[in-house]
C-alpha positions in Angstrom: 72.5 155.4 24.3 71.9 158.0 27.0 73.9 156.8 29.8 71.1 158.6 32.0 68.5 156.5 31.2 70.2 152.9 31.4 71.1 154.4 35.1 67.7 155.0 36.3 67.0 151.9 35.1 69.5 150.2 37.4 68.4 152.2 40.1 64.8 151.4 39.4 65.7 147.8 39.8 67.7 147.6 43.3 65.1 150.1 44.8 62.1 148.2 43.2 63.6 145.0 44.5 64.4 146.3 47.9 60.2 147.2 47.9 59.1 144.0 46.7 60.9 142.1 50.1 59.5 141.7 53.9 61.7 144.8 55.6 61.0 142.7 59.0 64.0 140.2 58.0 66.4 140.4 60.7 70.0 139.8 59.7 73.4 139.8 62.6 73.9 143.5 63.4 77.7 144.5 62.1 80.0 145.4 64.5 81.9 148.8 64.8 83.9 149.5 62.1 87.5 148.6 62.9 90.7 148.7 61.4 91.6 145.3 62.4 90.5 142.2 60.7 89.2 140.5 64.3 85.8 141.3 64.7 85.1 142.3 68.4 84.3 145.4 70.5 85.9 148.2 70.0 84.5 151.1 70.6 87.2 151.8 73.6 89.9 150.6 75.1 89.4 146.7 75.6 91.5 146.7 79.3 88.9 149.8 80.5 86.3 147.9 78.9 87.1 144.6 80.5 87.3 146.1 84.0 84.0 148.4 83.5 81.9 145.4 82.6 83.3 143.3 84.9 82.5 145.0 87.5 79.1 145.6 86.2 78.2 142.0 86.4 80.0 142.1 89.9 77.2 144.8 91.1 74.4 143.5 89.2 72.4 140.2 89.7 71.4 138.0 87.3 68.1 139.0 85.4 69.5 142.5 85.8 69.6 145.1 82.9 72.4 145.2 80.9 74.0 141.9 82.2 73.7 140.2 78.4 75.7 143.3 76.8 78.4 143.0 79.9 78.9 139.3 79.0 79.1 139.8 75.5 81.7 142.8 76.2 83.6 141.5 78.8 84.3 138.2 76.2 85.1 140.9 73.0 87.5 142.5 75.6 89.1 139.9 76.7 89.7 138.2 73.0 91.3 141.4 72.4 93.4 141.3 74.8 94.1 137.9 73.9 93.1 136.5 77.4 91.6 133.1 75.8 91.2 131.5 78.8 89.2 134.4 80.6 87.0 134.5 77.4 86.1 131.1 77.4 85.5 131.3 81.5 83.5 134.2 80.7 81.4 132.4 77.8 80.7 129.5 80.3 79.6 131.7 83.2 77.4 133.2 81.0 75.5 130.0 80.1 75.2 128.5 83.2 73.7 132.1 84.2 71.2 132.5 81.5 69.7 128.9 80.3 68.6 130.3 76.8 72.2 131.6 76.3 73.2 129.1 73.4 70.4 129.8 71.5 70.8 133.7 70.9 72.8 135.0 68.4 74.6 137.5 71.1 75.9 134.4 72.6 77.2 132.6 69.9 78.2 135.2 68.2 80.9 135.9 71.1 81.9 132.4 70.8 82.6 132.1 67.0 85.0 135.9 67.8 86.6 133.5 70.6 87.2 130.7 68.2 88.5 132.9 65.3 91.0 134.3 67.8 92.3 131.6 69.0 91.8 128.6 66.1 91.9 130.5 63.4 89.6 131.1 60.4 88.8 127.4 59.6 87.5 126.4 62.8 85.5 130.0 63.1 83.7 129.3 59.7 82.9 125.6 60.5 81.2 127.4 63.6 79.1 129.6 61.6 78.4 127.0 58.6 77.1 124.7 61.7 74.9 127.4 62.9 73.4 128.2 59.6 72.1 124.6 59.2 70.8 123.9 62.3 67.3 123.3 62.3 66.9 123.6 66.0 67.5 127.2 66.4 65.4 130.4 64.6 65.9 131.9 61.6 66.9 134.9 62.8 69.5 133.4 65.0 70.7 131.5 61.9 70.7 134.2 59.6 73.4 136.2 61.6 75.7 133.7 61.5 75.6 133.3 58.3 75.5 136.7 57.5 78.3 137.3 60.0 80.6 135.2 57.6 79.7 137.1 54.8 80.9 140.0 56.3 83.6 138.6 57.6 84.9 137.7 54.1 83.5 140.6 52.5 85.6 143.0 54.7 88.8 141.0 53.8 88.1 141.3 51.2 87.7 137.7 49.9 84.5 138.4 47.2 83.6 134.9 45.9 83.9 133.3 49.8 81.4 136.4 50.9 78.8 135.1 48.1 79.5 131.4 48.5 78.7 131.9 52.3 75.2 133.9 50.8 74.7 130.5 48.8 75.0 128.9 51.7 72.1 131.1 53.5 70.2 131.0 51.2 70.0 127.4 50.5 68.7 127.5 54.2 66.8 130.0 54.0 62.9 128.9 54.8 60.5 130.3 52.6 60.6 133.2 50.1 60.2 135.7 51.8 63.3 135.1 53.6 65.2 134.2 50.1 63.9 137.5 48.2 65.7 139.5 51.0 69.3 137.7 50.3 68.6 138.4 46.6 68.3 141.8 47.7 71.6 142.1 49.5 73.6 140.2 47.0 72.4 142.1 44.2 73.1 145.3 46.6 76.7 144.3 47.2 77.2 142.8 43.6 76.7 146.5 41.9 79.0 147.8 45.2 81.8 146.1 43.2 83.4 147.5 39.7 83.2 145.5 36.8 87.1 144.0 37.1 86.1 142.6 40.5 82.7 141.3 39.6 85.0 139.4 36.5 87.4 138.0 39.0 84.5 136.9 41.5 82.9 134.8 38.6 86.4 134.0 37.1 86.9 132.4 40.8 83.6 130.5 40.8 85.2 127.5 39.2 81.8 124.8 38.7 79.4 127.3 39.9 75.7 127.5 37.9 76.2 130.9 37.2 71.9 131.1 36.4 71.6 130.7 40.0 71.4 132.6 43.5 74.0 134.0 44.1 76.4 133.6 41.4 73.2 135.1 39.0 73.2 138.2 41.2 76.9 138.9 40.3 76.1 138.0 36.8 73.1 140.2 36.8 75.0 143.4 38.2 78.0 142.6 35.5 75.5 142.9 32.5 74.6 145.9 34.0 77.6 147.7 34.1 78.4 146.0 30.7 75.4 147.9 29.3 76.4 151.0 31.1 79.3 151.0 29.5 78.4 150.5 25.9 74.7 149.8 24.9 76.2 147.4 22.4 77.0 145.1 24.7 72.6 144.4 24.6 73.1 141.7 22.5 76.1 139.6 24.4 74.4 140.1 28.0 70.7 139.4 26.8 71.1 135.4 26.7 72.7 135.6 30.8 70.0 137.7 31.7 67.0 135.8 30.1 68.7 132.4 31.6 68.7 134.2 34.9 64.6 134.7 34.5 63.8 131.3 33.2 66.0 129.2 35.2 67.4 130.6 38.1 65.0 130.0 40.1 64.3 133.1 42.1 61.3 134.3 44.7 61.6 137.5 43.1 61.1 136.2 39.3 58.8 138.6 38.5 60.4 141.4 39.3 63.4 140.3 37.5 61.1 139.4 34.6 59.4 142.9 34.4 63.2 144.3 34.4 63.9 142.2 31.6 60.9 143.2 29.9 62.0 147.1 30.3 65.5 146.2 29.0 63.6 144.6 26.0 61.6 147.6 25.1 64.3 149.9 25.7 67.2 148.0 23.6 64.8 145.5 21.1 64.3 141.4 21.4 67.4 139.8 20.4 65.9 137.2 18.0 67.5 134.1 17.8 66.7 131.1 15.2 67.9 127.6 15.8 68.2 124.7 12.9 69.1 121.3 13.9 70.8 119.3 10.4 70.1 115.4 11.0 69.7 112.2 9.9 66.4 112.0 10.1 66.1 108.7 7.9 68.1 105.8 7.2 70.8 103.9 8.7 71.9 107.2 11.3 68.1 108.1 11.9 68.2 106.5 15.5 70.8 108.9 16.6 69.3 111.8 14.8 66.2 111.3 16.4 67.9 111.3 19.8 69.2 114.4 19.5 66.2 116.1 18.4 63.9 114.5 21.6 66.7 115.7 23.9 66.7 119.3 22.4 62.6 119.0 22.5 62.7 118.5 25.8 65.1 122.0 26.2 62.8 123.7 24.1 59.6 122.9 25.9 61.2 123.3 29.6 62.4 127.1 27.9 58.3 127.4 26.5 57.3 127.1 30.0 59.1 130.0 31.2 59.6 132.4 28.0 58.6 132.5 24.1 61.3 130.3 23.0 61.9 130.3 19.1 61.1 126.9 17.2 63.7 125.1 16.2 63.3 124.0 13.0 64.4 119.9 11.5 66.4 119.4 8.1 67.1 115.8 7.6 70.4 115.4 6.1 69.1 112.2 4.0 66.8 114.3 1.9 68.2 115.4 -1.5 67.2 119.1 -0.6 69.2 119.9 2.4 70.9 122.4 1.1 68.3 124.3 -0.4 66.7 124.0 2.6 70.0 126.0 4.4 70.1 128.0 1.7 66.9 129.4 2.1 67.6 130.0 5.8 67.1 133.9 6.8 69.3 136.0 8.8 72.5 134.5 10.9 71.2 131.5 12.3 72.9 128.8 14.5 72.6 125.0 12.6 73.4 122.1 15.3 74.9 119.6 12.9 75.5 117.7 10.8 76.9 114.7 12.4 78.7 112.8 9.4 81.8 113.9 7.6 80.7 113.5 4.4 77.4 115.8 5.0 80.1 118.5 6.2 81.9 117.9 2.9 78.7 118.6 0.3 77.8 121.9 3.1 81.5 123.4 2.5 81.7 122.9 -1.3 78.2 124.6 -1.1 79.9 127.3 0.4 77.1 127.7 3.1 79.7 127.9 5.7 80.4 131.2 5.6 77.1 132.5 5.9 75.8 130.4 8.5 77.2 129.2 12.0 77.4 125.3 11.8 78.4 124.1 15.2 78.7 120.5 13.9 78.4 117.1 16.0 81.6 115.8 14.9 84.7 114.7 16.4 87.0 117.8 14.0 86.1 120.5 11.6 88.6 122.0 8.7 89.2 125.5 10.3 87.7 125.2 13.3 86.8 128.9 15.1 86.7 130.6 10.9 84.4 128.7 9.4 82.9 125.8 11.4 82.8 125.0 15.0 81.7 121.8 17.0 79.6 120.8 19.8 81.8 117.8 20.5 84.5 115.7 22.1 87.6 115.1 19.9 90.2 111.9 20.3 92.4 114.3 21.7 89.6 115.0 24.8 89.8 111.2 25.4 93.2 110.8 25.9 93.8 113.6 28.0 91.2 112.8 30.1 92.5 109.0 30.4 96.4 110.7 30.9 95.5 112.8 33.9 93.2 110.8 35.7 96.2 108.3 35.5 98.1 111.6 37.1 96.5 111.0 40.1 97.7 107.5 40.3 101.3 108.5 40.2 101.4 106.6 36.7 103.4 108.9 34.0 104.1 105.6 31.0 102.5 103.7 29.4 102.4 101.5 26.5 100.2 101.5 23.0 98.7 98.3 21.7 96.5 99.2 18.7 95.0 97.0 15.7 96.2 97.9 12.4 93.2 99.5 11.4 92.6 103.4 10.2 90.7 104.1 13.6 93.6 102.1 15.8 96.1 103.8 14.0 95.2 107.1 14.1 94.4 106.5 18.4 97.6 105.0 18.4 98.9 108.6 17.1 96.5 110.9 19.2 97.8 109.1 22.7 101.4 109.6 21.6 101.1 112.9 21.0 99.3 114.1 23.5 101.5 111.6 26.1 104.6 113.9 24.6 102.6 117.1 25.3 101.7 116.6 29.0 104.9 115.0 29.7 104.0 111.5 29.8 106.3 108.8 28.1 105.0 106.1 25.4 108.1 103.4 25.7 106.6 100.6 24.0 104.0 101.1 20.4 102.4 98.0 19.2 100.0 97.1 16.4 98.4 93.7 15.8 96.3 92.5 12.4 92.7 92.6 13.5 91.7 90.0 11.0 95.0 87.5 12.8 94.0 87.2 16.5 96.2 83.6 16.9 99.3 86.5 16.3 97.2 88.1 19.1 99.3 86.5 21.8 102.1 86.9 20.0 102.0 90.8 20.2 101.2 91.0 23.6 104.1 89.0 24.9 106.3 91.3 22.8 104.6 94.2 24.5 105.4 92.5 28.3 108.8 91.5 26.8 107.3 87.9 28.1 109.4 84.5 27.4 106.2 82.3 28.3 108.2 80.3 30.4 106.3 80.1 33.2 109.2 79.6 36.1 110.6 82.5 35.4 109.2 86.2 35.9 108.8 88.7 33.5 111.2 91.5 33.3 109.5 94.5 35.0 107.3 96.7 31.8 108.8 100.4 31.7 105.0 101.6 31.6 102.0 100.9 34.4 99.3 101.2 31.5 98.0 100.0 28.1 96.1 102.3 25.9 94.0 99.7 23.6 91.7 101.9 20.9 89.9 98.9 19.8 86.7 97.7 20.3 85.5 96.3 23.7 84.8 93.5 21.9 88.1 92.3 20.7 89.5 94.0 23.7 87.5 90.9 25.7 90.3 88.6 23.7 93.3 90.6 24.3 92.7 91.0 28.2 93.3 87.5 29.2 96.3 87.3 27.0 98.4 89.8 30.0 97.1 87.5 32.5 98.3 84.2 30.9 102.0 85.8 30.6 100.6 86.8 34.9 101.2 90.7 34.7 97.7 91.9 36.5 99.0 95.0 37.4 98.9 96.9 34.5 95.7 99.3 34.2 94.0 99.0 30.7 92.7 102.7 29.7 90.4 102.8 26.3 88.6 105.0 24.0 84.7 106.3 24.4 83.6 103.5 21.8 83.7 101.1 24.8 80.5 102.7 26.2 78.6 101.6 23.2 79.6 97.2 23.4 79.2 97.6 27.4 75.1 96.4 27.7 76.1 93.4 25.4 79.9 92.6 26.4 79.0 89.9 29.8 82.8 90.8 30.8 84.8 88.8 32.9 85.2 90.8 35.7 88.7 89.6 36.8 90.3 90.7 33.6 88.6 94.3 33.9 89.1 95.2 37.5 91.9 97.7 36.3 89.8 99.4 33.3 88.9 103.0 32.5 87.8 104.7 29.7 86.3 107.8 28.7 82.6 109.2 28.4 80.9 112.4 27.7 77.5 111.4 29.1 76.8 109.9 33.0 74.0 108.3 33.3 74.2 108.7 37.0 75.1 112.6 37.4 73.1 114.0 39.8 73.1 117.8 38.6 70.0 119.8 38.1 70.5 119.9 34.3 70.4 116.2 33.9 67.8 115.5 36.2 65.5 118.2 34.3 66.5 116.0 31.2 65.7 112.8 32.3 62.3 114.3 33.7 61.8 116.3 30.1 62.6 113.3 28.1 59.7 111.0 30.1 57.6 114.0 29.5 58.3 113.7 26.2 57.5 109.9 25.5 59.1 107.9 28.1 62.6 107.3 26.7 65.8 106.9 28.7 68.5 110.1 28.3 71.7 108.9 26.1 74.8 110.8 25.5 72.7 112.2 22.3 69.4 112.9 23.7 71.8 115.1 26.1 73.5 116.4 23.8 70.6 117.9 21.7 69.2 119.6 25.2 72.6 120.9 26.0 72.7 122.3 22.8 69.8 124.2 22.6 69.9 125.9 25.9 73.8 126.7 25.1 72.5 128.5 22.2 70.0 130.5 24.3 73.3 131.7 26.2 75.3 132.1 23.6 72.6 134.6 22.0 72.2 135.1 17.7 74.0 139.1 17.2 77.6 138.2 16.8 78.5 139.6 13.1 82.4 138.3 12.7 84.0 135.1 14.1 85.8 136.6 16.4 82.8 138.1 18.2 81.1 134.7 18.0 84.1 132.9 19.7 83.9 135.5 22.5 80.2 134.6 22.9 80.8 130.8 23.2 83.6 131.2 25.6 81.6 133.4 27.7 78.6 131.0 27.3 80.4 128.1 28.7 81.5 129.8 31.5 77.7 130.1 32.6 76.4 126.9 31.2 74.9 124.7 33.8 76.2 121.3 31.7 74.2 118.0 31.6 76.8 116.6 29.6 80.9 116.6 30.5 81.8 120.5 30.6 82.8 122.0 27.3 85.2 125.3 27.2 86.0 127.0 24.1 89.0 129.3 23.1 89.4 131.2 20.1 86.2 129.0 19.2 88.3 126.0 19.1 86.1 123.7 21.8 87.6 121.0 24.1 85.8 119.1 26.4 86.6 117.6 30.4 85.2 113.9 29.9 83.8 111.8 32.8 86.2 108.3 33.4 84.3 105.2 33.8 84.8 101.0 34.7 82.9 99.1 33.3 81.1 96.3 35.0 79.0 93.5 34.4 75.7 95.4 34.3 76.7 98.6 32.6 79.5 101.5 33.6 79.8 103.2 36.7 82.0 106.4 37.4 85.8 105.3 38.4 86.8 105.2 41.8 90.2 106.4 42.2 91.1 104.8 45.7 89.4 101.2 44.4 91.7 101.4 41.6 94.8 102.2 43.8 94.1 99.8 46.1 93.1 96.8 43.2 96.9 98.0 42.1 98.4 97.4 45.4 96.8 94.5 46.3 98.0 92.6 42.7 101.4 94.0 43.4 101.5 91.9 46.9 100.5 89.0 44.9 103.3 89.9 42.2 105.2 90.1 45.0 104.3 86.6 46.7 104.9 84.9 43.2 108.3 85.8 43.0 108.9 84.4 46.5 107.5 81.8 45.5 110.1 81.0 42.5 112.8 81.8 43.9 112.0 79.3 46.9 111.5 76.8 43.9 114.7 77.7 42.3 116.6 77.1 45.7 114.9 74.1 46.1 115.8 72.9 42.7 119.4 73.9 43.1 119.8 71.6 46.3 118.6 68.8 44.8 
C-alpha cells in the first residue's frame, strides 16, 4: 500500500467533515497560552494589570467601553495574584453593575478560574458540568463551559477526561448541527494524538460504548493510523469502523458512510459468513429457537443500516449436520452447538480445525486452539458470588452441596476459586439428595448445632453458604438454619436458580439474605438491551431471555470481531479487541488468549421474579439479624441466671 494515498484519504476525511458542519458554531475562546496550568490572563504582569484595569473602571462609568474586559481582567489578575477575596468582590461588583452578567460566558467564565484557584479542580468542574446542562442559558454560553473543560483537561494533559467532558457536550448539545461540529473537533484532536495515546485513552475508557460519540471518534482516528501503518491491518479495523456507521449514531453518518465506502473500494469488502448450529427440534428446540429470534432481531436492526450477510440455520437434531458444516465455504464463524455431546460428534469429525466454533457451552477441550465459547463457566459464577461478598467484608464461607455429579463438581469450582482469590472454605458438606429426613441432620453438622434450644450455637467460622442445588430443594434446606436460629448467614447459589424463580412462591423470610448469579437482567437499562427487547416485539412479540440475548449479542459481536483472521492467534487478538468495543446486552464478556470469562450480574430473588442485589439492603438485613442474635443471647443468659437462683 502507498502510504500516500491512505494519507489523502485521511486528510480528505477531517477536511470533508470540517465542510459538511455550520462554521457559525461558537465554542469559549482559549485563553493565552501559558506555562502554568491556572487558566487566567496573562498576557502581562498580573499586579500592572490589576492596577491598569482598576483604574479603568474607576474613570469609566458603567455602560462604558471596555468596562466588561476590565472586570473580567481585574478578576484573572487578582486570582493570580492569589487575592481571593478581591476576586470574588470584584465578581460581585460586576453583577450588581451589569444585570445580564450571570448569563454571559465572560462572566462565568471568570468565576469557574476563581473557583479552580481557590477550591480546587472538583469544585471548578462541577461549575462547568452545571453550566453545560442548564437549560436556562444559550447554547453558546453553554458550549464554552463545556468546551473550557475540555481544554482544561486536554492541556494537562488528562486525554480520556478531555473526551468524557466532549461526551458530556454533546449529549447537550441541541440539534445536529451543533453535534456534527463536536464530531468535528473530537475527530480533529483524536488524530492530534499518536497511536500509544489514542490506546491508552480507550484503554482508560473502562464501560464506555466505544461505537459512540466520542469514544467512536478516538476509535475512528486509531483505525486510521492502524491502516497507515500497515494496510493489513484492513481486515481487523473494518468491523470498528462499520459499527461506527451503523450504530453510532452520528449527525454526520453519511459522511462517515461515504468514507467507509472509499475505504471499501480502496482495500476490498471484508466478507463475513455467520452459521448458527442448534437444536432446532426436539426436547432443546425451545432454547434453540431463542437464540435464533434474538440473533434475528441483530441481523434485521444491522439490515436497516448496511448489507448484513444472512446467517444461515443448521439444526443439530438432523442426521446431516455435519455434512451440512462440511460443506461450509471459506472461514466462517458457527455460534454453537449448545450440548456436549453435539461438540463430541463435531471434534471426531475433525471440523474444528477448519472452522471457528464459538460454542454455547459452559467449557471446550482446548479452548483458544481449537474451540472457543460464547459463555459463562462455573468458575464465572463463583467469582462473581466471592467478590460481591468482598464488598461485604465476608472472606469464609462454608459449602453445603448434594451428592450429585452437578453438586459435586460446584462444590469443587467454589473451593478452588475461594483458594485462588484468597477466601477460606472451613467447613465442606454433602447431603444424599434422594434422603432429605438426613437433611437436618447435615445442616446442624454444618452450624456445629446441639439442637438444644437454651443454649446458643457456637459462633460458624464462615458468614456464607454456597448451596449448588436446585432452588427447589434449596426451599427445604433454608428453614433448616433457621430452626437451629442462625439468620445471619447469607445463602449465595448457582445461575440454575434463575430458571425455578417464576414457579418457587418463596418464603420470603428464609431468602432475605440470598444472591446468586445471572448473565441476563431483565431490567438493564442499556441501549443494547432496550434495542433487543424492541427487535424482539418487532419480531413476533416475545419477551427477551438470557438466550434470545445471547443470540443478538452474538451476532453483532461477530460483526466486530470481523471474518480475516487466518491462525488462532490472530483470531484471539480479534476477540479481545472486539470485547473491548462491544456495547453488551448481556453481562460483559472479556477474552484473553481466546480463553473468554464473563462479569455476571448478582440477583435476590423475590416472590415475583429476581431483582438486581442491593448491597446496602443486604448489609443492613445482616446487621439488623445480628442485633436480634444479639438480644437472644441476652435473653438466655438472663434465663440461665434466673434458673441458677432458683
Amino acid at each position: 500500500m502507498k502510504l500516500g494515498s491512505l494519507s489523502l484519504c485521511m486528510i480528505v476525511l477531517v477536511l470533508g467533515l470540517a465542510s459538511c458542519i455550520p462554521k457559525t458554531v461558537i465554542r469559549s475562546t482559549p485563553g493565552p497560552s501559558t506555562s502554568a496550568g491556572l487558566p487566567g490572563y496573562r498576557a502581562e504582569d498580573p499586579k500592572k494589570a490589576l492596577e491598569k484595569y482598576s483604574r479603568h473602571l474607576q474613570t469609566t462609568k458603567p455602560g462604558d467601553a471596555g468596562r466588561q474586559e476590565a472586570w473580567s481582567k481585574t478578576v484573572g489578575s487578582a486570582v493570580q495574584l492569589g487575592e481571593f477575596d478581591l476576586a470574588e468582590r470584584n465578581l460581585q461588583a460586576w453583577k450588581a453593575e451589569s444585570r445580564n452578567a450571570t448569563a454571559s460566558w465572560e462572566w462565568n467564565q471568570a468565576n469557574a478560574q476563581l473557583l479552580l484557584a481557590r477550591k480546587g479542580q472538583d469544585a471548578y468542574s462541577s461549575y462547568l458540568i452545571d453550566m453545560v446542562g442548564r437549560k436556562d442559558m444559550d447554547w453558546t454560553t453553554r458550549e464554552a463551559a463545556g468546551m473550557e473543560l475540555v481544554d482544561y483537561f486536554w492541556n494537562k494533559p488528562e486525554y480520556g477526561l478531555a473526551f468524557d467532558a466532549l461526551g458530556l457536550v454533546y449529549g447537550a448539545a441541541p440539534d445536529n448541527d451543533a453535534k456534527g461540529a463536536l464530531e468535528s473537533t473530537a475527530l480533529t484532536r483524536a488524530e492530534s494524538l499518536s497511536s500509544e495515546e489514542l490506546q491508552k485513552v480507550l484503554d482508560g475508557a473502562l464501560g464506555a460504548d466505544r461505537n459512540a460519540y466520542p469514544w467512536s471518534m478516538v476509535v475512528w482516528a486509531q483505525s486510521m493510523k492502524l491502516l497507515a501503518r500497515d494496510k493489513a491491518n484492513w481486515a481487523a479495523v473494518w468491523p470498528s469502523l462499520s459499527t461506527i456507521v451503523r450504530t453510532g449514531g452520528l449527525a454526520n453518518r453519511d459522511f462517515f458512510a461515504g468514507n467507509l465506502r472509499s475505504l471499501e473500494q480502496q482495500f476490498g469488502t471484508v466478507s463475513q459468513s455467520l452459521v448458527l448450529l442448534l437444536p432446532l427440534s426436539g426436547p432443546y428446540s425451545q432454547v434453540g429457537w431463542k437464540i435464533a429470534k434474538g440473533a434475528d432481531a441483530a441481523w434485521r436492526e444491522s439490515r436497516a443500516q448496511t448489507a448484513a450477510p444472512a446467517i444461515k440455520l443448521i439444526n443439530t437434531e438432523s442426521p446431516t449436520f455435519l455434512d451440512e458444516l462440511k460443506a461450509l465455504e471459506g472461514s466462517s464463524i458457527v455460534g454453537g452447538p449448545l450440548r456436549k455431546e453435539i461438540w463430541e460428534k463435531i471434534r471426531v469429525s475433525g471440523l474444528h480445525r477448519s472452522l471457528r466454533f464459538m460454542t454455547f457451552m459452559p467449557s471446550v477441550e482446548d479452548e483458544g486452539l481449537e474451540g472457543w465459547r460464547f459463555f459463562s463457566s462455573p468458575e464465572d459464577q463463583v467469582r462473581a458470588l466471592i467478590r460481591w461478598c468482598e464488598q461485604l467484608g465476608i472472606t469464609s464461607y462454608a459449602v453445603l452441596y448434594p451428592q450429585d455429579r452437578f453438586g459435586t463438581a460446584m462444590s469443587q469450582v467454589f473451593q478452588d476459586q475461594a483458594r485462588m482469590l484468597g477466601a477460606s472454605v472451613p467447613v465442606v458438606r454433602g447431603y444424599e439428595v434422594e434422603n432429605p429426613p438426613g437433611w437436618t441432620k447435615a445442616v446442624a453438622s454444618v452450624l456445629g448445632a446441639s439442637g438444644d434450644k437454651d443454649a446458643m450455637n457456637p459462633e460458624p467460622p464462615f458468614q456464607a453458604v454456597f448451596m449448588p442445588d436446585s432452588l427447589f430443594r434449596v426451599q427445604q434446606l433454608a428453614p433448616l438454619f433457621h430452626y437451629f436460629e442462625e439468620t445471619r448467614l447469607l445463602f449465595l447459589g448457582p445461575q440454575l436458580w434463575s430458571q425455578g424463580l417464576p414457579d418457587a412462591k418463596l418464603e420470603m423470610q428464609y431468602f432475605g439474605l440470598t444472591v446468586f448469579p445471572g448473565a441476563w437482567s431483565p431490567d438493564l437499562s442499556s441501549q443494547s438491551a432496550q434495542n433487543l427487547k424492541r427487535g424482539m416485539q418487532e419480531g413476533g412479540g416475545e419477551e427477551p431471555d438470557l438466550w434470545a440475548a445471547l443470540g443478538y449479542d452474538f451476532v453483532r459481536f461477530c460483526a466486530l470481531v470481523g471474518g480475516a483472521q487466518t491462525s488462532a492467534e490472530a483470531f484471539n487478538r480479534a476477540l479481545a479487541e472486539a470485547a473491548a468495543r462491544m456495547p453488551w446486552s448481556i453481562a460483559p464478556m472479556h477474552w484473553d488468549g481466546g480463553k473468554v470469562s464473563q462479569d455476571m450480574f448478582l440477583f435476590q430473588p423475590t416472590q415475583t421474579g429476581m431483582v438486581q442485589a442491593d448491597l446496602a439492603k443486604i448489609q443492613q438485613t445482616r446487621e439488623m439479624r445480628q442485633i436480634r442474635r444479639e438480644e437472644r443471647r441476652t435473653q438466655l443468659e438472663e434465663k440461665r441466671k434466673k434458673e441458677a437462683k432458683q
